[in-house]
N, C-alpha and C positions, 0 to 999 in steps of 0.2 A: 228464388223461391220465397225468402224470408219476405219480401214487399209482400207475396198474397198471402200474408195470415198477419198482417198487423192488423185489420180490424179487426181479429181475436185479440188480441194482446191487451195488458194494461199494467203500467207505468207500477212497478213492485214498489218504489219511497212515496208516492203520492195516495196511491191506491184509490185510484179515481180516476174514467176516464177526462182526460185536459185537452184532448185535440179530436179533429174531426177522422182522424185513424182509429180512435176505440183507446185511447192515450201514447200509443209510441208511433214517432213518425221516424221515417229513413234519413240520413244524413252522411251520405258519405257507408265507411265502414262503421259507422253507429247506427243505435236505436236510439232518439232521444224523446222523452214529454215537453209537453211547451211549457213546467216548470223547469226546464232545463236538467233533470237529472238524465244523464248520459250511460249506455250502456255499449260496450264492442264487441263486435261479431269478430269471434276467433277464425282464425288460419283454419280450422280445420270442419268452420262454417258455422258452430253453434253459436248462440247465445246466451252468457247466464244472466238472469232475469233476478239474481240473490240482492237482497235490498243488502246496502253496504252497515256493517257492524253486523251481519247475524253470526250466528255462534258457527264455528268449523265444523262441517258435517260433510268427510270426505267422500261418502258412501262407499257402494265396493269397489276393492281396488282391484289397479291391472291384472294381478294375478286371476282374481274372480272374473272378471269381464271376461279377459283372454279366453278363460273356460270355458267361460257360456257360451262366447259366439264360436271356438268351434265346436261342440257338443253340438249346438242349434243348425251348425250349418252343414254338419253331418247326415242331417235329415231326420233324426230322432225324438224329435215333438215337432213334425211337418201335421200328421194328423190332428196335433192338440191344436196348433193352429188354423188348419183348416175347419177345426171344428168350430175353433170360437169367431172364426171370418164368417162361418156358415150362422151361429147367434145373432153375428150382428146385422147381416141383410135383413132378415126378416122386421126389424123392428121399424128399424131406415125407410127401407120399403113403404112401408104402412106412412111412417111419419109425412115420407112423400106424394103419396096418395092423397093424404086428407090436406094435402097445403095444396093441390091442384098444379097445374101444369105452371112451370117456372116463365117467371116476367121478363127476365135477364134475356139479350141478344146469345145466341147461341154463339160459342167463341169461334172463332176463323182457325185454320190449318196449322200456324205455326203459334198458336196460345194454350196454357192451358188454359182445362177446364175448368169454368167458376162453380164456387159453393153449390152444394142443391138445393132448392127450391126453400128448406128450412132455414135457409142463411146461416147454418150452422158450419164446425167441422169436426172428424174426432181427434178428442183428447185420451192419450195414454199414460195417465199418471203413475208412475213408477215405471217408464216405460225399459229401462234396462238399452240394451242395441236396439231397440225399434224392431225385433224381426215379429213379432205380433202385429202388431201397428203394421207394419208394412202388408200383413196376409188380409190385414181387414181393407184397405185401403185399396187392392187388388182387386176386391170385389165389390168395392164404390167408388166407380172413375171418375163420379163429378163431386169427390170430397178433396180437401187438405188435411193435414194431420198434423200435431203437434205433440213431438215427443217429450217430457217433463223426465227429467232425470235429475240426480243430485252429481251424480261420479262423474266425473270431466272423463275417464277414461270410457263410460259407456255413451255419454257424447257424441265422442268424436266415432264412433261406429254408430249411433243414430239417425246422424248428421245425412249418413250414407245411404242408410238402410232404405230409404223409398224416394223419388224424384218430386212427389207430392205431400215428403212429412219435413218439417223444421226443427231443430233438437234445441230445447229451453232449459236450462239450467236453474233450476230451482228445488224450495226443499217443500217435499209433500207434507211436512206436517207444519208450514206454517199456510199463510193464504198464497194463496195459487197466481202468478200474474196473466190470469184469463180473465177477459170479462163475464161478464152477470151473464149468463144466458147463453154464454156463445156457443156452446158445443151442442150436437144432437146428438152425441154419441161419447157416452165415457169408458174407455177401458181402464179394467184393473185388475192385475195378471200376478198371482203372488206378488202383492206391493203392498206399502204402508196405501190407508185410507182415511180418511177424516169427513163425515158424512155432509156436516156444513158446509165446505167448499164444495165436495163435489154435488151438494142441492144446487149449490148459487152455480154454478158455472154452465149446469145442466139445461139447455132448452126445456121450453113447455111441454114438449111432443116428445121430447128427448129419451134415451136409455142408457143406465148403465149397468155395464156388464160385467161382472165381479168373478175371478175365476180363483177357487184357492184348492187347495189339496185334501183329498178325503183320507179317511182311517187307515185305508192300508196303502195308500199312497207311498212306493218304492220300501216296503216293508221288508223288502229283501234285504237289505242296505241296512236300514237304521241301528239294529241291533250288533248286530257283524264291524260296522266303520264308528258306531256311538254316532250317530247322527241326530239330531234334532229328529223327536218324533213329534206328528199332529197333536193337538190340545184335544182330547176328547168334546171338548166345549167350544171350539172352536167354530161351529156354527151357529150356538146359543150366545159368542159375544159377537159374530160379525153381524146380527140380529139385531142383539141391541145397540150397536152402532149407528144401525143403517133404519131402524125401523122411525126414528123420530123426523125420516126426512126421506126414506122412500116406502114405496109399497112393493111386494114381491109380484113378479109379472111371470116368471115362468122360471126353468130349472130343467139342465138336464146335467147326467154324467156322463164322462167321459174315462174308458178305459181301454189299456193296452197292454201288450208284453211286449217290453224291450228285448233281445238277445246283447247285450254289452261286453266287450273285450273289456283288460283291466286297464286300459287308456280314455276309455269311456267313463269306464265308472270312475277316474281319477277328476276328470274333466266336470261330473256331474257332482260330485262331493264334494269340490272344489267351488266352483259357482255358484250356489246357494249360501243361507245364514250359517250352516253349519261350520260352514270353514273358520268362521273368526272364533271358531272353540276348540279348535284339532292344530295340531303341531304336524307341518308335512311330512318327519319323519313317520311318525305313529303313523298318519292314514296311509303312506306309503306301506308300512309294513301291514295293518288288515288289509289293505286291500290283496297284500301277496297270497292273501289266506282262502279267499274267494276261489270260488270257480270260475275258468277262464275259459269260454264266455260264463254270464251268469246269467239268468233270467230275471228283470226285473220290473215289475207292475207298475205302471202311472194308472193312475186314479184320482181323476177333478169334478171337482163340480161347477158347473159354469150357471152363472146367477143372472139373471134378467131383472132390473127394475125400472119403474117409472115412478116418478115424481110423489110425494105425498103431498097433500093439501098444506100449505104456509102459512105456519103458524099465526093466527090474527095480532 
């Protein structure tokens, strides 16, 4: 799988595409540029794309990971995913539509499917285990996907998470080793963002789709376990992040009641930023204090953009 998305890719020490792959070509169990800088696809199928000397940035660890995929595979944000799979047809769609009927031979029986008609693929920056990524991809059979992650341990379950996504190892706040343009589709799902790169990486036609957490977003929780609560301003700065390099194209919410046992909620407290502030004892002991199950509210807002005009 990793062959079909090297002409997404680009060579993280040069940062320029150098070959006629988009800068990394195949070689064996490497990715290499035709300046020779060399990268190895791990055992467990990823590749990290980290230009060599950046500063250590383990991201979350086993523990967190662990959590999330199985919280996630419990079925307990299957709706938020289907919801945000359901975002991102619509826009792809359209994108499709205005590029007209694709030029490419249609693939034979035992190939995949190639790129759509946009020459693009989606990018999930911050993608965590890819189980987003993987719901949007479900519902675009002639895409690739490429999972951006920082934490080798979310990785190697990304690596997994769809037959159609590749897990890249790289860190979201520095530049991204995608090419200019290559994506028609960015996800970004509680993740760091950096609005430059995802301009540059974004297709003409392209969208990206920002999903972060509203005001009372598992307000059950926060107060009860000391959790990280929302930034009341939290819209007003993802705004001014994003507004110098996209335009807002649509918006909707998304809300739900969980029913969570206390292995749930250990799993969900556990998984997010919050954790790297709590001592397992202490959350083990609020959480004895809950109702068992408890009732707890998600609440997101799922962001639509397109492109802003490039700066002259």
């Amino acid at each position: 799988m990793i062959d079909d998305v090297l002409s997404f890719l680009r060579c993280p020490q040069c940062d320029q595409p150098q070959c006629d792959q988009g800068g990394l070509g195949r070689t064996g169990g490497s990715l290499r540029c035709a300046a020779g800088h060399c990268f190895d696809i791990a055992r467990a199928g990823y590749v990290s794309l980290l230009p060599a000397g950046s500063p250590r940035n383990a991201g979350d660890t086993a523990a967190m990971v662990q959590a999330r995929h199985a919280f996630l595979a419990a079925g307990y944000f299957a709706g938020l995913a289907a919801a945000i799979a359901d975002a991102a047809l619509a826009p792809v769609s359209r994108a499709d539509a205005a590029a007209g009927p694709a030029t490419r031979p249609a693939p034979g029986p035992t190939t995949r499917p190639a790129p759509g008609p946009a020459g693009g693929c989606v990018v999930d920056v911050g993608a965590g285990t890819g189980y987003y990524l993987a719901a949007v991809l479900d519902q675009l059979p002639a895409r690739v996907g490429l999972a951006l992650d920082i934490s080798k341990s979310a990785l190697r379950l990304a690596a997994k998470a769809h037959p159609r996504a590749v897990a890249i190892g790289c860190d979201a706040w520095r530049p991204l080793p995608v090419g200019d343009g290559a994506a028609d589709l960015v996800l970004n799902v509680f993740a760091p963002r950096q609005g430059a790169e995802l301009h540059r990486i974004l297709g003409p036609a392209g969208c990206l789709l920002v999903t972060t957490p509203s005001a009372d977003h598992l307000a059950e929780l926060i107060g009860p376990l000391r959790m990280l609560a929302v930034d009341e301003r939290k819209q007003e700065r993802l705004a001014g992040k994003l507004s110098p390099y996209f335009e807002l194209a649509g918006e909707r919410e998304y809300q739900a009641a969980l029913s969570l046992d206390h292995q749930a909620v250990t799993a969900l407290a556990t998984m997010g930023p919050s954790y790297w502030h709590t001592e397992p004892a202490a959350l083990e002991a609020r959480i004895s204090r809950l109702a068992d199950p408890v009732e707890v509210t998600v609440a997101v807002r799922i962001a639509s953009y397109c492109l802003a005009p490039r700066p002259a």
